[in-house]
C-alpha positions as CSV (number, residue, x, y, z in Angstrom):
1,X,109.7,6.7,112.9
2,X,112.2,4.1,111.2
3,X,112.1,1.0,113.0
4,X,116.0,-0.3,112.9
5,X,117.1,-4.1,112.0
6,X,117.7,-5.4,115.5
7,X,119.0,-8.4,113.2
8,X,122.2,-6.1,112.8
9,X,122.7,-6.2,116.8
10,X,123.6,-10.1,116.4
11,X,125.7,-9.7,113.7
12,X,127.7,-6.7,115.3
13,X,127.9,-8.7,118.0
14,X,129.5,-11.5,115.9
15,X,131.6,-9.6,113.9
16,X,133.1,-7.9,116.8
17,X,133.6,-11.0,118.4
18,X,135.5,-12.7,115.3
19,X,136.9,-9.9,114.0
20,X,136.7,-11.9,110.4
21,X,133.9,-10.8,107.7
22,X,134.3,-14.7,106.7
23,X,134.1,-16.8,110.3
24,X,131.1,-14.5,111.1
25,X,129.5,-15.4,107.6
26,X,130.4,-19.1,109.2
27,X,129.0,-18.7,112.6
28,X,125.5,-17.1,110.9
29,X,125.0,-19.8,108.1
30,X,125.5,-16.8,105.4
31,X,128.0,-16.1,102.7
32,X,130.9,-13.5,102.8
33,X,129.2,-11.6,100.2
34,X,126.3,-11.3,102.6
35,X,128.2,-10.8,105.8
36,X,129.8,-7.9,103.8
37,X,126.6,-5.9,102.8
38,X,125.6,-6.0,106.5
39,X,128.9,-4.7,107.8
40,X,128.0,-1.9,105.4
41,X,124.8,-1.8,106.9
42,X,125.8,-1.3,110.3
43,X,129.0,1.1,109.8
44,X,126.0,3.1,108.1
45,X,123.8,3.3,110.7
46,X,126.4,3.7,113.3
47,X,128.3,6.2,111.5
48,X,131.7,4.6,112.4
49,X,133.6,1.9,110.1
50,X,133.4,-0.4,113.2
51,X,135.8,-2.7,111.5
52,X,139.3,-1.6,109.7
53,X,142.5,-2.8,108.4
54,X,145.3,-3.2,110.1
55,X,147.5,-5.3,108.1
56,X,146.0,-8.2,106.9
57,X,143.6,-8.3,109.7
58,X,140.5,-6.7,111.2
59,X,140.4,-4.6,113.9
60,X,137.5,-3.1,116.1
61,X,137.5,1.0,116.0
62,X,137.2,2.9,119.5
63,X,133.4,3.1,118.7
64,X,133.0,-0.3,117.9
65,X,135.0,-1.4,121.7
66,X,132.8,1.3,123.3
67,X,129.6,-0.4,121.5
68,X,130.6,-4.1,122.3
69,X,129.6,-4.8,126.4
70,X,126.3,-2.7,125.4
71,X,125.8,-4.9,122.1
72,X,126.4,-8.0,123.4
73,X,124.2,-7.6,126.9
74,X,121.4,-6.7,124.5
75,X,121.3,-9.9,122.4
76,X,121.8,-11.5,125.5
77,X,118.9,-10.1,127.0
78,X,116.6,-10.6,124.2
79,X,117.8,-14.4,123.8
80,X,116.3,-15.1,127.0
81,X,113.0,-13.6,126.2
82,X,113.3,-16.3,123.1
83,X,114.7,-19.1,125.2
84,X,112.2,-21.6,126.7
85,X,111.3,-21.6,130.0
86,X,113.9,-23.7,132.5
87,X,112.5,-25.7,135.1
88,X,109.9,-24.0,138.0
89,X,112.2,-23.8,141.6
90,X,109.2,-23.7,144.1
91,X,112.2,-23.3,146.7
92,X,113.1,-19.9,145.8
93,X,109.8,-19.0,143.9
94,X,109.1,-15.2,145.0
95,X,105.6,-14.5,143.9
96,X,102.1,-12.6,144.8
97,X,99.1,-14.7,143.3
98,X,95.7,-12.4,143.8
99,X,92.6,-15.0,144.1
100,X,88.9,-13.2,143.6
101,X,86.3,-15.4,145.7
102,X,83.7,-15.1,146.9
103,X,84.1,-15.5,151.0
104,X,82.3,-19.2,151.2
105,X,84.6,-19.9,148.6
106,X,87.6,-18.3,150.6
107,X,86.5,-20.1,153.9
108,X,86.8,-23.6,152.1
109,X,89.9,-23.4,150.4
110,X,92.3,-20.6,151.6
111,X,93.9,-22.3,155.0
112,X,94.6,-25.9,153.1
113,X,95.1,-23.9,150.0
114,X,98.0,-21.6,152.0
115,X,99.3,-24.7,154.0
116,X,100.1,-26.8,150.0
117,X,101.5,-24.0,148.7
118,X,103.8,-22.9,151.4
119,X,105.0,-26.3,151.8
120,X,106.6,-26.4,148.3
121,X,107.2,-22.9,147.9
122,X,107.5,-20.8,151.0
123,X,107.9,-17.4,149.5
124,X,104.8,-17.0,147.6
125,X,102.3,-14.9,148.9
126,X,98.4,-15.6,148.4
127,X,96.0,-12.4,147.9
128,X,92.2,-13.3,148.5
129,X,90.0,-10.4,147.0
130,X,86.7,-10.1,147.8
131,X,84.1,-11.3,144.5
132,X,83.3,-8.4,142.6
133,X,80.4,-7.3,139.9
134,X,81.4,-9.4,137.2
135,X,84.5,-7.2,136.8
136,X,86.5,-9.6,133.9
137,X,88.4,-6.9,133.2
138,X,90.3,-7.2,136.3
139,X,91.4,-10.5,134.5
140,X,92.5,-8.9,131.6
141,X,94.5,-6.5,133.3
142,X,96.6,-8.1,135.3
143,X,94.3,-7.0,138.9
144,X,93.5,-10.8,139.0
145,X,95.7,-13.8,138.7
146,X,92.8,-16.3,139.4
147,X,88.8,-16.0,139.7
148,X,87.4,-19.0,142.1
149,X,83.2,-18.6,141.6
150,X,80.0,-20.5,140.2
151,X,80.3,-20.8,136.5
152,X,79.3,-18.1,134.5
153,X,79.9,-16.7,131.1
154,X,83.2,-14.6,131.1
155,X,84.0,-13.4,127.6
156,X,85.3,-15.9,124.9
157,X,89.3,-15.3,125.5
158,X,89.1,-16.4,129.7
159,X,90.6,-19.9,130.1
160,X,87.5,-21.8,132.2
161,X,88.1,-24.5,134.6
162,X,85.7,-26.8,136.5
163,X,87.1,-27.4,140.1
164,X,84.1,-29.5,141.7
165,X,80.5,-29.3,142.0
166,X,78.1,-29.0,144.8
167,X,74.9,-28.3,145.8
168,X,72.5,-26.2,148.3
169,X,71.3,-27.5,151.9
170,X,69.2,-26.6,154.2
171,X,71.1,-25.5,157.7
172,X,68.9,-24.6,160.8
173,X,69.8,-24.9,164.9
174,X,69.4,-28.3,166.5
175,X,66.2,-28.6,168.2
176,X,64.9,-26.7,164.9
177,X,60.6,-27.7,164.8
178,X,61.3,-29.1,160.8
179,X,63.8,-31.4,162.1
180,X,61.2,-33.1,164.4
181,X,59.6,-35.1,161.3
182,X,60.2,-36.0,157.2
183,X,60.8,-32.6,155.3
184,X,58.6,-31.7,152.5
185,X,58.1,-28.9,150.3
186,X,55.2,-28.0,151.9
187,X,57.0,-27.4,155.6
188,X,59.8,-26.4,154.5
189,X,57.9,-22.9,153.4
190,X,56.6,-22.4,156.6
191,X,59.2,-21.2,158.4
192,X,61.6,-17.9,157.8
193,X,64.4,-17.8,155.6
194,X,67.5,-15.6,155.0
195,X,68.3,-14.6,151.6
196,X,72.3,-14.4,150.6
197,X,72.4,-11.2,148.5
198,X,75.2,-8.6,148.2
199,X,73.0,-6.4,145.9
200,X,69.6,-7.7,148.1
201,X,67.9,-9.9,145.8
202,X,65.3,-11.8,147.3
203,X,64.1,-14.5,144.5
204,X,66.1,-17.3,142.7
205,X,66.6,-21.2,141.9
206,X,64.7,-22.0,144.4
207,X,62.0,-19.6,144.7
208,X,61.0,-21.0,140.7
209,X,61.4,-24.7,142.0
210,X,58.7,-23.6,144.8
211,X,56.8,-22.0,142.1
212,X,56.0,-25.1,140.3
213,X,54.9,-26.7,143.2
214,X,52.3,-23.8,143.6
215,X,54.5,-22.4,146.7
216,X,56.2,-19.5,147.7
217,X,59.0,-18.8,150.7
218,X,58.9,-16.4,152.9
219,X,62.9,-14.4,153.0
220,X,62.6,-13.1,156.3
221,X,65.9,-11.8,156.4
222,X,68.8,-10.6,153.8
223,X,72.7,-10.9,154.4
224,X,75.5,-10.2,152.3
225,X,77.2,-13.6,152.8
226,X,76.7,-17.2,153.8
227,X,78.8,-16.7,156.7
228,X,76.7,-14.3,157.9
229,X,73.7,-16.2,157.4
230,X,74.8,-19.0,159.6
231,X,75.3,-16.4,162.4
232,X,71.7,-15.5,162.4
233,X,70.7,-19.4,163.1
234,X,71.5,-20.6,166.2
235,X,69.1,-17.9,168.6
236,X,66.5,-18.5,165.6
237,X,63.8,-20.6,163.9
238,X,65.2,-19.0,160.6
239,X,66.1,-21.8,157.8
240,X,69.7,-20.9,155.8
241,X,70.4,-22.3,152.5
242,X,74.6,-22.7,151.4
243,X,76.5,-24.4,149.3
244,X,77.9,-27.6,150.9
245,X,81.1,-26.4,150.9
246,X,80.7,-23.1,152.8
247,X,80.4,-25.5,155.9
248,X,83.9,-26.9,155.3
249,X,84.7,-23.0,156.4
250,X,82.5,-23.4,159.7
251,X,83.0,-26.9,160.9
252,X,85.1,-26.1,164.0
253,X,83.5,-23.0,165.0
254,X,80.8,-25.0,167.7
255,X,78.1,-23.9,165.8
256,X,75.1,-26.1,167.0
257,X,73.8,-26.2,163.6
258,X,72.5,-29.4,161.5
259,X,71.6,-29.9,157.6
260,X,69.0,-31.4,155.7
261,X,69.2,-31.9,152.2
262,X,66.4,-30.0,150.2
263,X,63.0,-31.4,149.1
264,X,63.2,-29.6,145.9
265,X,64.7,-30.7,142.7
266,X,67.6,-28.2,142.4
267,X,70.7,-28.2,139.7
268,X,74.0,-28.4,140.9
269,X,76.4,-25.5,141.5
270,X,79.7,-25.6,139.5
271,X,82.5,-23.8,140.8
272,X,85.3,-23.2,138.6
273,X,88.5,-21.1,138.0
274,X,89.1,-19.0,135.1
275,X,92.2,-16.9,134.1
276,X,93.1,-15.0,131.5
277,X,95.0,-17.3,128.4
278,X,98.2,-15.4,128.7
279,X,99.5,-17.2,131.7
280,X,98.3,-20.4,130.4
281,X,102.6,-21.1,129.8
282,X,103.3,-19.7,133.1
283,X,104.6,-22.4,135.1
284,X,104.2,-20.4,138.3
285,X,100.4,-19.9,137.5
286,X,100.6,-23.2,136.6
287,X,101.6,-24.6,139.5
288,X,99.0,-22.7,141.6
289,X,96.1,-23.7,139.4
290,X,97.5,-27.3,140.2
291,X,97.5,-26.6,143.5
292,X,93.8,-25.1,143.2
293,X,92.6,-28.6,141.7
294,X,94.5,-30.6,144.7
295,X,92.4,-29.1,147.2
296,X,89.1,-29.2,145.6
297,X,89.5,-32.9,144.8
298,X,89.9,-33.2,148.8
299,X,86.6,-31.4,148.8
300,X,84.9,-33.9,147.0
């Protein structure tokens, strides 16, 4: 298939316009000569002389008049595809962000994250999906507009972003038997855990910490989320382990619940947002990545 010179749309559109093989040349920064091998060009690929004599001057054909609204609304059209960006109106900004977390993630951030958004730009509508299998290609294709989860490796063209760090407590019922004295690694194993495992792992960071001590935890319980974990406490002598910040999700609930920090030496979890590098110009995206960073510096 021959690809045509678009380049010929702009100077139909100019030629039309002036009527003049010599104030187009002008308007272009080319010479007549030039200007008059292109008007051959296009009456050839049109098939119509678009321009003729009339006396000493120029005139369009019918074909050419029919041609002009279409011509000219298609360099239009692909100017503004050129043309830089104008300014972001949050006012009138109509948009449907989708945010994969991960629901400790979701209970954290989502009713401050909604409340700073809509504030500025009332018509944008946030999408929390649930965290999936490593599915990056959801980023890719467009499913996605942000990921919200612990660091990980996510291909080498995904923008990364670190948006605060935290780490893992311990979270039993008041009156809990640990709380009644100084928590070390050796009674902190003696009681019932849950394990937080979508695909029902039962070992991990803290299991190997354990390991060096020569000890080993007994998971009396597995649940597919933190929030469900924290359910399981108060009627329990069970111990939970969360991030910090999949309390800020719980606070007002009246859960009778207390924390103690671990007596293991632990790394710290990194949460960060990642996107894909094509709406890195997208002031839209842009603004809700900003907005993602507000509320995690409130976090902290």
């Amino acid at each position: 298939m021959t690809i045509p010179d678009l380049n010929l749309l702009i100077a139909f559109d100019v030629l039309i316009e002036e009527c003049s093989v010599a104030r187009a040349a002008e308007r272009m920064g080319i010479s007549s000569p030039s200007m008059s091998r292109t008007l051959a060009r296009i009456r050839e690929t049109v098939g119509d002389p678009v321009l003729v004599r009339a006396g000493r001057q120029l005139v369009p054909t019918e074909r050419a008049l029919a041609l002009r609204q279409r011509v000219h609304d298609a360099v239009e059209q692909a100017s503004s595809v050129l043309r830089p960006e104008g300014p972001l109106n949050l006012s009138t900004l109509d948009r449907r962000f989708t945010i994969r977390a991960g629901e400790g993630v979701i209970g954290a951030l989502a009713a401050g994250l909604t409340a700073r958004i809509a504030a500025k730009a009332p018509k944008v509508v946030l999408r929390f999906a649930p965290e999936g299998e490593k599915d990056d290609d959801a980023l890719r294709e467009g499913r996605v507009d942000l990921d919200i989860a612990a660091l990980r490796e996510m291909g080498p063209e995904i923008r990364v972003q670190t948006i605060f760090r935290d780490h893992v407590v311990g979270i039993v019922r008041s009156g809990h038997p640990i709380l009644a004295d100084t928590i070390t690694p050796e009674s902190f194993v003696q009681f019932g855990q849950i394990g937080v495992s979508r695909r029902g792992r039962t070992t991990g960071p803290i299991d190997r910490a354990l390991q060096t001590l020569g000890l080993t935890r007994r998971i009396a319980l597995i649940v597919p989320s933190f929030q469900s974990a924290l359910f399981a406490l108060p009627t329990s002598d069970l111990i939970g382990l969360v991030p910090k910040h999949v309390l800020r999700g719980v606070v007002d609930l009246g859960m009778n619940l207390k924390t103690f920090e671990l007596p293991l030496p632990l790394e710290t979890v990194v949460i960060a947002q990642a996107w894909h590098p094509r709406l890195d110009s997208d002031s839209a995206h842009r603004f809700l990545r900003e907005s993602v960073r507000s509320i995690c510096a409130e976090l902290r």
